[in-house]
N, C-alpha and C positions, 0 to 999 in steps of 0.2 A: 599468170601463174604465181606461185608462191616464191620469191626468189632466193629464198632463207632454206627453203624446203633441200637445197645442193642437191650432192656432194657437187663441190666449189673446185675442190686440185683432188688428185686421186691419192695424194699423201703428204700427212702436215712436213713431213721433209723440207718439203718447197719454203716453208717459212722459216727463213734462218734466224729470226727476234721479232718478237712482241709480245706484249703486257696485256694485261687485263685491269683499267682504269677505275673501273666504279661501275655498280649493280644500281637496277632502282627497281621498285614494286609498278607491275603494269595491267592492266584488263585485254582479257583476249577482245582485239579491233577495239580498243579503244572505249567497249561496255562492260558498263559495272557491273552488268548483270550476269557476266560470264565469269568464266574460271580468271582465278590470280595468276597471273605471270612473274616470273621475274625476269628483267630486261638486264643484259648486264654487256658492255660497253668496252672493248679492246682497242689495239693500233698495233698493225703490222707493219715491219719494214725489213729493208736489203741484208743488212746488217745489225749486230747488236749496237759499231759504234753510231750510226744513223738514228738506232734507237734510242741511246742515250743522250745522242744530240738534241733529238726531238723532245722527249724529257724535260731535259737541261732548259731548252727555250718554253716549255708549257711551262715551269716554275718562275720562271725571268719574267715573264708576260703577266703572271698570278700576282707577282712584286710590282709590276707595273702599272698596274689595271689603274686608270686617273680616276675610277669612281674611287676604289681604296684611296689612295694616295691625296684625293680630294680631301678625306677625312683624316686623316692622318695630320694635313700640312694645314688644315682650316681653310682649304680653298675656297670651296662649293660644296654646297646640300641640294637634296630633293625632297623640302618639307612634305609629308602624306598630305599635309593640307588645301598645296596648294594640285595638290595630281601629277598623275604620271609625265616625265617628260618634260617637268618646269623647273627648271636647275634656280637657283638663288645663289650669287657670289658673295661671299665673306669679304670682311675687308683686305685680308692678305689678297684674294682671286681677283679683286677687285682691281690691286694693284698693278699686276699681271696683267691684267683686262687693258687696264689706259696705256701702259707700256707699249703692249700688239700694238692697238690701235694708233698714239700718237704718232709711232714708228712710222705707220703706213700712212697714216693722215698726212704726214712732211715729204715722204717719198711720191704720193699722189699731187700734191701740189705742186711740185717740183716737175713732175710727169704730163703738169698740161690738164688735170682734172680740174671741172667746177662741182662744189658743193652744192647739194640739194637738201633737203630734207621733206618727208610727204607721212600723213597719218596713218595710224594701226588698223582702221574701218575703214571703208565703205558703202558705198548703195551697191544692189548685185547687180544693176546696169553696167556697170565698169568691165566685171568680167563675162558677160554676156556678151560686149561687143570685143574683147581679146579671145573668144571663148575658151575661155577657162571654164567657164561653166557647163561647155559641151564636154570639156577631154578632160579636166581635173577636178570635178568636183567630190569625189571618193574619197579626195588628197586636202577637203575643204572641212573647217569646221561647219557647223550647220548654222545656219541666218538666225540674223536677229531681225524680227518683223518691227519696227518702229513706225514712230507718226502717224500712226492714225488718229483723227478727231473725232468726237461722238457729240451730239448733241445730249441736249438735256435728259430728255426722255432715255438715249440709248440705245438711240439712230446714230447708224456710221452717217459721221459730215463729210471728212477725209480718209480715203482710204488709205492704211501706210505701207510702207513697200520693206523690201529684204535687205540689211545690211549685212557684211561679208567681215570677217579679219581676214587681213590680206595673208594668201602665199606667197606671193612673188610682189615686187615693187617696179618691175618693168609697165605693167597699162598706168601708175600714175608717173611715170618720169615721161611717157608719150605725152602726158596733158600737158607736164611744161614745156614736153618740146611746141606743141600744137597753141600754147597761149599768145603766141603771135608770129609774124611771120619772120623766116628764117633765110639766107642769103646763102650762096653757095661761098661765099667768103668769111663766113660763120666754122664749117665744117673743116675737119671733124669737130663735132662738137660731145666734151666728153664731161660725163654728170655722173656721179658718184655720190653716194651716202653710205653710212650706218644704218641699214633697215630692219628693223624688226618686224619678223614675217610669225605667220604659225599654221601651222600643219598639221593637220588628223594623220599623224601615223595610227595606228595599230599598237595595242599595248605589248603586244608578245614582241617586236620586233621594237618597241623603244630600250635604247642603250646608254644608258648616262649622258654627256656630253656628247657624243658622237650620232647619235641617233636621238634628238629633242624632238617635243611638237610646238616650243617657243624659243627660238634662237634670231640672232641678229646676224643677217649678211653685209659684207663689204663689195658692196653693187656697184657694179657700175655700168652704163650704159651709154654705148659711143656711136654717135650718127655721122655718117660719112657721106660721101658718092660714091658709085661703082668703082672708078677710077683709084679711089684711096681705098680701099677696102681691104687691098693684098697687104699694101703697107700698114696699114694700122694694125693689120689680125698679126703680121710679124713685129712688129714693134710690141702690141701688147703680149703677147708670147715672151716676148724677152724680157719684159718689164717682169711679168710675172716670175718666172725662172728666175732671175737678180733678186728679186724682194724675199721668194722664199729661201734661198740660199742664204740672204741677210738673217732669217731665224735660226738657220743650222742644218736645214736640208738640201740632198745635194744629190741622190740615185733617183733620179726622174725617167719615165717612159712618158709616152704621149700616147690616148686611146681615141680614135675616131668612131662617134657614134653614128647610125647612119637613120636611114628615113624608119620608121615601125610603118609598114604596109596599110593596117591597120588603124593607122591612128596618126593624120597627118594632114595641114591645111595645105593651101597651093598647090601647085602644077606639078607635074613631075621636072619637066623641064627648071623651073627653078630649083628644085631640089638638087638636081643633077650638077647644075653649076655650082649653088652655094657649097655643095660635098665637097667638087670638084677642087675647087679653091683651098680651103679647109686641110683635105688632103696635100695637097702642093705646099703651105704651109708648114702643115706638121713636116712632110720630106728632108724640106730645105732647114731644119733647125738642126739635123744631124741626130737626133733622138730617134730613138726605136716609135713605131708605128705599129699600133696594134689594132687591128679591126674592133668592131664591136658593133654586128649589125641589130637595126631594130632597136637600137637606145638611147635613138633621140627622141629631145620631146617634141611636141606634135607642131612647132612652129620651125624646127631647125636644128640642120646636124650642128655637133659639138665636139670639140677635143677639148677631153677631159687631158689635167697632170696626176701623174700617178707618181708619188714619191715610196722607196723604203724609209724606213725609222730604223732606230739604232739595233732592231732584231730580226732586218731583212722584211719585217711585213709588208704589203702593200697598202699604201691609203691612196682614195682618190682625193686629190688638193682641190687644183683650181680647172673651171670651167670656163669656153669659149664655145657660144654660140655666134652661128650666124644669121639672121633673120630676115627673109626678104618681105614677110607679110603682114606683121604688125605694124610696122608704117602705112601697109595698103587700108589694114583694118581700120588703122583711128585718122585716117586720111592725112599724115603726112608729108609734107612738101615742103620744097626748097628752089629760091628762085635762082636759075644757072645764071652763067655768063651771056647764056643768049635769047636770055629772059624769059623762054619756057619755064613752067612748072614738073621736077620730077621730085619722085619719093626719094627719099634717103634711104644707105642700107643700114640698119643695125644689128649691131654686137652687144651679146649680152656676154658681162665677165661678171664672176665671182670668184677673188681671188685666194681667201680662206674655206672657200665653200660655206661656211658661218665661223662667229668669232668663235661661238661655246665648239664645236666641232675641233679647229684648230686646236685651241686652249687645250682638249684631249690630247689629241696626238703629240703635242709638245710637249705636256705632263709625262705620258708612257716614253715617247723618245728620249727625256731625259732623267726618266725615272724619278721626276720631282727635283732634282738638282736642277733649276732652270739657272742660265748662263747669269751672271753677274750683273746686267743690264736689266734684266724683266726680273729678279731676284724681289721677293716683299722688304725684306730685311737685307740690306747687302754688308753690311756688317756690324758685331755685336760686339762689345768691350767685356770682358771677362778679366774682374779685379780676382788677384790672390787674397788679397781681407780689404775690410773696410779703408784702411787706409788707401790703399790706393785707387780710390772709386773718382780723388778728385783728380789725379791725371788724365783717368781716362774719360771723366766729362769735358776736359779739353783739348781730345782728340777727336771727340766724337763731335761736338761744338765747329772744331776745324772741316771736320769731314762734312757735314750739314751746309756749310758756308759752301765748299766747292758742290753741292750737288747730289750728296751719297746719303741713301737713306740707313741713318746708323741710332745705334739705341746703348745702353748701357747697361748689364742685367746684374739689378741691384737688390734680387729676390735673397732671400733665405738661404738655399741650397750653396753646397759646397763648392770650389770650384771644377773639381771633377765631373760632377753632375752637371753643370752649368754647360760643361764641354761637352758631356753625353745628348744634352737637351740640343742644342743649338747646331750639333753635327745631323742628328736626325732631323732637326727640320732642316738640315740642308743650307745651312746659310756660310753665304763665299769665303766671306771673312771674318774670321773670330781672331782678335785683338786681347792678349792677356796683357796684363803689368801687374808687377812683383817687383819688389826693393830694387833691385838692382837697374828694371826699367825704369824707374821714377827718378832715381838717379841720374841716368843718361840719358834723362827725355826721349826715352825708348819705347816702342812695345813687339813684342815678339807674337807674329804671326802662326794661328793654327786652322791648316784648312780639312777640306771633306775628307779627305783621303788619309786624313792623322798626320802626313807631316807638318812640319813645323819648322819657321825661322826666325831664328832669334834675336832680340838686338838692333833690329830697326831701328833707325832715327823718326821719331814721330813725323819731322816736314818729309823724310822721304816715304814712309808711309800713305801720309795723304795722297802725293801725286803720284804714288802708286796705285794706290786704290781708285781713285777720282778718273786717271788716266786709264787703267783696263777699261772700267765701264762705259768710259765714253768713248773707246774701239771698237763697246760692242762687240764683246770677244766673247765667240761662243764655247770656249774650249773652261772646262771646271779648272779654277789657278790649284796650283799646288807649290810645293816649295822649291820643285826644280825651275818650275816654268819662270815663276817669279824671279827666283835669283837671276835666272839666266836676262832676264827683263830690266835687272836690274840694283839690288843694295849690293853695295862693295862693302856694307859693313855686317853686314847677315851672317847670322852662322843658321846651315841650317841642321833639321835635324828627323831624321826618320822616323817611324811610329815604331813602337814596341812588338 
């Protein structure tokens, strides 16, 4: 039936607030060849104030959105040249980009991770025998046929076969495991890269950074025995949970995905167990447990982390799969203590879900104001006139020396402007000097939020600035937080 066709409540009464959002020209069922519509787009709710609240967050989300703010701050583009779905980072994004990752490159090394690294192609053998080619190739760009040979004439000599770009980096981290033999005294054995995958999304359903079909994941993959397997899915669990908290997130749920009936290698009986386990995991972390049946992929359930952002959304973060069959597929093994040969189990994690995906949600969570650590510019000297541009080259000199990427803005523009420029792009610390600083080898602090303190001592500046970011403090400074952090000689002072 028609389901627009109503009546829906038998009097508008019942709806105490809602708006009417935006109209757009339509075709009856979707043919042009039919009569014009026009399609026009409401929200109803409990109340007006629910409905101003809802409001209030569609405009914050609109300010937020990291493809805007992308452009805005010279993060990331999506040249038309190169296609839908291929982000390009700027130098400032860039910056941002090594920050994530160094972060987690030292926390992973620290965690017991070995580095890998494995190529963007393949032969389509590779995924023929993980079949990926049976259950994801929809989700595949389409082959490159290479190498074949022709004789002169133009007779096939060799015939050449299908290359793939990869989606996933799990069947080439099996090959290192499988290029020689493995020791039950080895395991877990944990490998990890930066992988560059890419994926035939769908152009209607590609979303800036958040929804790519070339992004690089933070993979890793960890082979154990049965026996370790509890421990390690809990330990990686908390590893994860700790590292994303170190970027500023902190309201996590856990969603268990379970077998798709439909679409699933192995036994039931392992599936049963691996869920089983999975489940008992997720329980025991104290986090909420949300079903999600049908939304594993076809080798093995998964708990997803589900985090809010600074506007209650949800994102899903990081993934844990558990695999008992991709070992059996590329055969596997490990020699025990009782010198039998069995399969290993493994766990597939991705901890950002991908870097460009993160990078998003970090962008919108902090509205562009990233924390003073991941910051492009972490602070910028802002002279009242020329004269004093050479104080604050030997602040900035100073700050360079400890570690703080600092610049001096020696443009044209006045100094109010310079303040307006450098507040928009959001940079932590803005550093002015004026006579009376250059005097007392001073410079007086102004940060995002407009206030201001005044009168610093330049050495106590440095190891103020030098010191937040190497806290890694995710909270934006301002002039209360700082004082209280810190100068006994500060005066501060509030914005207008």
């Amino acid at each position: 039936g028609d389901l627009c066709r109503g009546p829906h409540i038998p009097t508008t009464k019942h709806i105490p607030a809602f708006k009417l959002t935006r109209s757009s020209a339509a075709y009856w069922r979707g043919d042009q060849n039919r009569e014009d519509l026009q399609r026009i787009y409401g929200t109803a709710w409990e109340s007006q104030e629910a409905l101003d609240e809802h409001v209030r967050l569609l405009e914050e989300a609109e300010k937020r959105d990291h493809r805007k703010l992308g452009l805005e701050l010279d993060l990331f583009s999506f040249p038309d040249e190169l296609g839908s779905g291929l982000p390009v980072f700027h130098p400032k994004g860039g910056i941002i980009r090594k920050e994530l990752e160094d972060y987690s490159r030292r926390r992973h090394v620290d965690a017991g991770y070995e580095f890998v690294n494995t190529p963007h192609i393949t032969k389509g053998y590779l995924f023929e025998l993980s079949r990926h080619l049976d259950w994801y190739a929809e989700g595949m760009f389409p082959p490159m046929h290479l190498d074949a040979e022709y004789n002169d004439d133009g007779t096939l000599r060799k015939p050449g076969q299908d290359y793939y770009v990869k989606p996933m980096n799990c069947p080439m981290h099996n090959l290192i495991y499988r290029s020689r033999g493995r020791s039950y005294r080895e395991l877990p054995l944990r490998m990890f890269e930066f992988g560059s995958v890419y994926r035939y999304e769908k152009s209607g359903v590609v979303h800036g950074l958040t929804r790519a079909r070339g992004f690089t994941q933070d993979d890793a993959h960890i082979y154990c025995t049965r026996e370790q397997m509890r421990d390690e899915l809990t330990g990686t669990l908390n590893f994860v949970l700790d590292l994303l908290k170190d970027y500023g997130l902190s309201d996590f749920y856990l969603e268990l995905s379970t077998k798709d009936p439909e679409k699933f290698v192995g036994t039931e009986e392992a599936w049963e167990e691996a869920t089983a386990v999975l489940a008992e995991v997720g329980e025991a972390s104290g986090l909420d447990l949300v079903p999600d049946p049908g939304g594993a992929a076809f080798y093995g359930p998964k708990i997803s982390v589900q985090t809010k952002d600074a506007l209650g959304r949800n994102w899903q973060m990081s993934t844990l799969q558990l695999d008992f069959f991709e070992p059996e597929l590329f055969g596997l093994e490990y020699t025990a203590n009782d010198g039998s040969k069995q399969p290993p189990v493994m766990i597939h994690r991705a901890l950002f879900g991908s870097i460009e995906r993160f990078f998003g949600v970090l962008t919108e969570h902090y509205a562009g104001a990233f924390p003073a650590w991941l910051a492009p510019a972490q602070a910028v000297g802002i002279p009242v006139a020329d004269a004093h541009v050479a104080h604050l080259d030997d602040v900035v000199d100073r700050l360079r020396k400890a570690g703080v990427r600092a610049e001096v803005d020696v443009t044209d523009d006045r100094m109010q402007k310079k303040i307006r420029t450098h507040t928009t792009q959001k940079v932590p610390f803005m550093l002015l000097a004026g006579e009376r600083d250059v005097d007392a080898n001073a410079v007086s602090f102004r940060f995002r939020d407009g206030t201001q303190l005044n009168g610093v001592p330049v050495e106590e500046a440095v190891v103020l600035i030098a010191d937040w970011i190497a806290r890694r403090e995710n909270a934006s400074p301002s002039a209360e937080i700082v004082r209280s952090a810190g100068s006994a000689h500060a005066e501060s002072v509030r914005p207008e």
